[in-house]
C-alpha positions in Angstrom: 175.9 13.9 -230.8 174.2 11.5 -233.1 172.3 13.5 -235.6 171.1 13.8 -238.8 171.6 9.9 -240.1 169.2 11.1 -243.0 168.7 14.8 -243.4 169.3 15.3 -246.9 166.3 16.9 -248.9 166.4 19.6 -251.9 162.6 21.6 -252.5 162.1 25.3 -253.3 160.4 27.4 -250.9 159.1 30.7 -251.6 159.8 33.7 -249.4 157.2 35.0 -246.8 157.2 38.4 -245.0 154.4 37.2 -242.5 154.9 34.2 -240.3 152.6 31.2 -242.0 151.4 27.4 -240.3 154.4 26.3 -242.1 157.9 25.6 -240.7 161.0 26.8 -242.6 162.6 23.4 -242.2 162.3 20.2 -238.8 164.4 17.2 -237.6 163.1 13.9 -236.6 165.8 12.1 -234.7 164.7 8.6 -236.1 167.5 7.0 -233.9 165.8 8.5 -230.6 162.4 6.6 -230.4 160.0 7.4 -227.8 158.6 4.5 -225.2 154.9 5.8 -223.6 156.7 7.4 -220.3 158.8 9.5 -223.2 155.9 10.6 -225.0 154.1 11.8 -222.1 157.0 13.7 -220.8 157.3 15.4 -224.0 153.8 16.4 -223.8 153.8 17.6 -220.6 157.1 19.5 -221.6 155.4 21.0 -225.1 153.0 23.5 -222.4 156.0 24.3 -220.2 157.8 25.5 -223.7 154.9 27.4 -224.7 154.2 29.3 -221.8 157.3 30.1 -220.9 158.2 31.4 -224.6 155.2 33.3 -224.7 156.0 34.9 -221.3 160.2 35.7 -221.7 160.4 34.9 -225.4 163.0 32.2 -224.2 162.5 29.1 -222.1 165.2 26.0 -221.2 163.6 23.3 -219.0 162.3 19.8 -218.4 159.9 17.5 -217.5 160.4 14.2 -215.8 163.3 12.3 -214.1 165.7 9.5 -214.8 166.6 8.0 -218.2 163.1 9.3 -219.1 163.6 12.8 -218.9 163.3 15.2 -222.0 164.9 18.7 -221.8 163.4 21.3 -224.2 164.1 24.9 -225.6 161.8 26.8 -227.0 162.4 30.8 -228.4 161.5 33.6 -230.4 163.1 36.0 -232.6 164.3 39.2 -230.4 162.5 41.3 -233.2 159.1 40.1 -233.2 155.8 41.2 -231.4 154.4 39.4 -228.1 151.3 38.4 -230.5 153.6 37.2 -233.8 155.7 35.2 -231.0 152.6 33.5 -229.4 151.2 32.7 -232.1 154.3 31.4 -233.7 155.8 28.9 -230.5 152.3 28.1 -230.3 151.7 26.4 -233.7 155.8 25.2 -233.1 154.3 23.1 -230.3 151.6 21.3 -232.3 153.5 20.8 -235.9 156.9 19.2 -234.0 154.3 16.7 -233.0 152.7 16.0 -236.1 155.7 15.7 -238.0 157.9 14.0 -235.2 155.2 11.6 -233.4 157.6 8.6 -232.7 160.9 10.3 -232.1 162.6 11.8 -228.5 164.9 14.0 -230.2 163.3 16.8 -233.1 163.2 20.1 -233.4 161.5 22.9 -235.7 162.1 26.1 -237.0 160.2 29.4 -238.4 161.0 32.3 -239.3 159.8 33.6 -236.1 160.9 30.9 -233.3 162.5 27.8 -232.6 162.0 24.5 -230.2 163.4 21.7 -229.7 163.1 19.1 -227.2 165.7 15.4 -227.0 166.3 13.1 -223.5 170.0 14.3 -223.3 170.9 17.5 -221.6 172.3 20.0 -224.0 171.8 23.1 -222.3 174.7 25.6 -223.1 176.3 23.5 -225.6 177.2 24.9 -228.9 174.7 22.8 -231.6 175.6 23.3 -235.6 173.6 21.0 -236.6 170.7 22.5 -238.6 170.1 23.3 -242.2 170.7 26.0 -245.4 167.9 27.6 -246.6 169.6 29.6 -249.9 168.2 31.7 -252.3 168.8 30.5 -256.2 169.5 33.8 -257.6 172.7 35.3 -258.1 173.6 38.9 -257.0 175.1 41.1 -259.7 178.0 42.1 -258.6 179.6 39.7 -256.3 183.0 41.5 -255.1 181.3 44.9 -253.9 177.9 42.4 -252.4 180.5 40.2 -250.4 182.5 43.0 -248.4 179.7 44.6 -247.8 178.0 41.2 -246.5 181.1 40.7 -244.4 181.0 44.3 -242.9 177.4 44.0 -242.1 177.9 40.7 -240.2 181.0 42.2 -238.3 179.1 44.5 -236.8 175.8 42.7 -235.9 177.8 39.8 -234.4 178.9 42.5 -232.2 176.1 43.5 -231.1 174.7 39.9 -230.5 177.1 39.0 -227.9 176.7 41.8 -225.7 174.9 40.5 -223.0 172.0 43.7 -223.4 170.9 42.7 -226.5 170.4 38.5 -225.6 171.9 37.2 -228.4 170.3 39.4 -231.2 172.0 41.5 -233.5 170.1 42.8 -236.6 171.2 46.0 -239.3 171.5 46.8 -243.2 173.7 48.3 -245.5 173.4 49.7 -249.1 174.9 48.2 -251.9 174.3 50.4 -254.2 171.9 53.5 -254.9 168.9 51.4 -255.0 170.0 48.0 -253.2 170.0 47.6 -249.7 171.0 44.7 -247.6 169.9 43.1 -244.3 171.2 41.2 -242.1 170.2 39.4 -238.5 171.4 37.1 -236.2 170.8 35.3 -233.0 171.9 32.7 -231.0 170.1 30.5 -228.2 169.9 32.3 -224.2 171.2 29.6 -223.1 174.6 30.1 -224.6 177.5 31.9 -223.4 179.0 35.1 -224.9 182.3 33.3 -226.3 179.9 29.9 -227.3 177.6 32.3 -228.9 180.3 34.1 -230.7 181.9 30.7 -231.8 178.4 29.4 -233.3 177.8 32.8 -235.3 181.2 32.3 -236.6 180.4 28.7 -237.8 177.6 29.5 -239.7 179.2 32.8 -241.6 182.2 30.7 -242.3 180.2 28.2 -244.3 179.4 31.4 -246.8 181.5 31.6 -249.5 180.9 27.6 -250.2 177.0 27.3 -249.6 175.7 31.0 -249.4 178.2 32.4 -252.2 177.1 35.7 -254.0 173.4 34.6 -253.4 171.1 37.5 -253.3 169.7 35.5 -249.8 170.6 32.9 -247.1 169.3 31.4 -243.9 171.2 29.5 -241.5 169.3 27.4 -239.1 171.5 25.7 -236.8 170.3 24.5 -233.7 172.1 26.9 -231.3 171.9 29.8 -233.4 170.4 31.6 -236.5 171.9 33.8 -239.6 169.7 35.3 -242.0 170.7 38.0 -244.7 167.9 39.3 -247.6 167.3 42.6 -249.9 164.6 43.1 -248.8 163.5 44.4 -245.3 162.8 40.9 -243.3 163.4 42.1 -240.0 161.2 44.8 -237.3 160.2 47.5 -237.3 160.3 47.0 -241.6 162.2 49.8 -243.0 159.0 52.1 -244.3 161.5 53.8 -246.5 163.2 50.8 -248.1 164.2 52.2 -251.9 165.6 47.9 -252.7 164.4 45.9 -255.1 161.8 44.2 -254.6 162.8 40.2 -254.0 159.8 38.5 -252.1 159.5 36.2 -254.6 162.5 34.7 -254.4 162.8 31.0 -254.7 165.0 29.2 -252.2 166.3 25.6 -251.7 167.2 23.4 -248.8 170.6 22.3 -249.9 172.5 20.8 -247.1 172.1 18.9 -243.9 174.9 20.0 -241.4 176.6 17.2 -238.8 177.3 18.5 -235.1 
């Protein structure tokens, strides 16, 4: 897959615990420009994502035929409210637009969904290509943070392949008497148990070299999603959460990632 020819950006982002109008990160394919039969499939597509997201929090489809055709995913994250997942694959639907007007391949990611949409058939496939979000702070004690980052993700990989749980897999962990990690996971529907296992396992591997001993990371690939805070991120928010309090976090895009 041809992806990514220039990806490469570095800003700082600040932490939300709502969903906002603004995506964590997109893709423009620049190499996949649309022709006017393109561009009307992919708005004709846009409403099929949308209301099917919005219905079963998870849609795969197309629009049109031939060389023309555009195939599109759209979902939410398993944790999220019918209203915060309308709302969310709804404004998806609009931004990719705006910020990919010319291209036949682009996607677009928020905290709360995902969607994508290209002319070639992916469905199924494993897709790492995607982006770091990472936090610029440094945990405290790296060793004791680590295994108990490892252990977390162990067991809600687990959980995410089991076919009950559609590719979600969410928990926490203390670190210490007044830190408490969380974790969350999720891959695309349209991915296999063993193809979502492998893409969880992609992005966790990449860690110790991009995520290393930072108090907070996101992985966006395109066929899957890893997130890990100290603070409660995740629903229903732990009421009782004792952590520290990191919402203001600052965090950087740091690396493009090649499928």
């Amino acid at each position: 897959m041809n992806l990514l020819s220039s990806f490469l950006l570095i800003l700082s982002l600040s932490i939300l615990t709502a969903e906002s109008a603004d995506p964590a990160a997109n893709f423009c394919n620049d190499d996949s420009k649309t022709n006017g039969s393109i561009s009307r499939n992919i708005d004709a597509l846009l409403p099929k994502l949308v209301s099917g997201t919005i219905q079963n929090g998870f849609i795969a489809t197309s629009y049109g035929g031939g060389k023309e055709q555009v195939y599109g995913l759209a979902q939410c994250r398993g944790d999220v409210s019918s209203s915060d997942c309308s709302s969310c694959i709804q404004d998806a639907a609009k931004e990719i637009r705006n910020l990919c007007p010319n291209q036949a391949d682009a996607r677009i990611w928020y905290d709360y969904c995902f969607l994508r949409y290209t002319t070639r058939k992916f469905f199924g496939e494993v897709d790492t290509s995607g982006v770091f979000l990472i936090n610029v702070q440094n945990v405290t004690d790296p060793d004791v943070f680590n295994k108990k980052l490892a252990s977390l993700m162990d067991q809600i990989n687990s959980e995410a392949v089991k076919p009950a749980n559609k590719g979600l897999g969410k928990g926490k962990t203390d670190v210490s008497e007044f830190i408490r990690l969380y974790a969350l996971v999720q891959c695309t529907r349209d991915l296999s148990q063993i193809n979502c296992a492998q893409c969880l396992a992609i992005a966790i591997s990449n860690f110790p070299t991009v995520c290393g001993n930072k108090r907070g990371c996101r992985v966006l690939f395109s066929s899957c999603y890893v997130r890990y805070e100290l603070y409660p991120f995740f629903f229903p928010l732990d009421s009782q959460d004792q952590s520290l309090n990191f919402t203001d976090d600052k965090y950087e895009r740091v690396m493009a990632l090649k499928h």
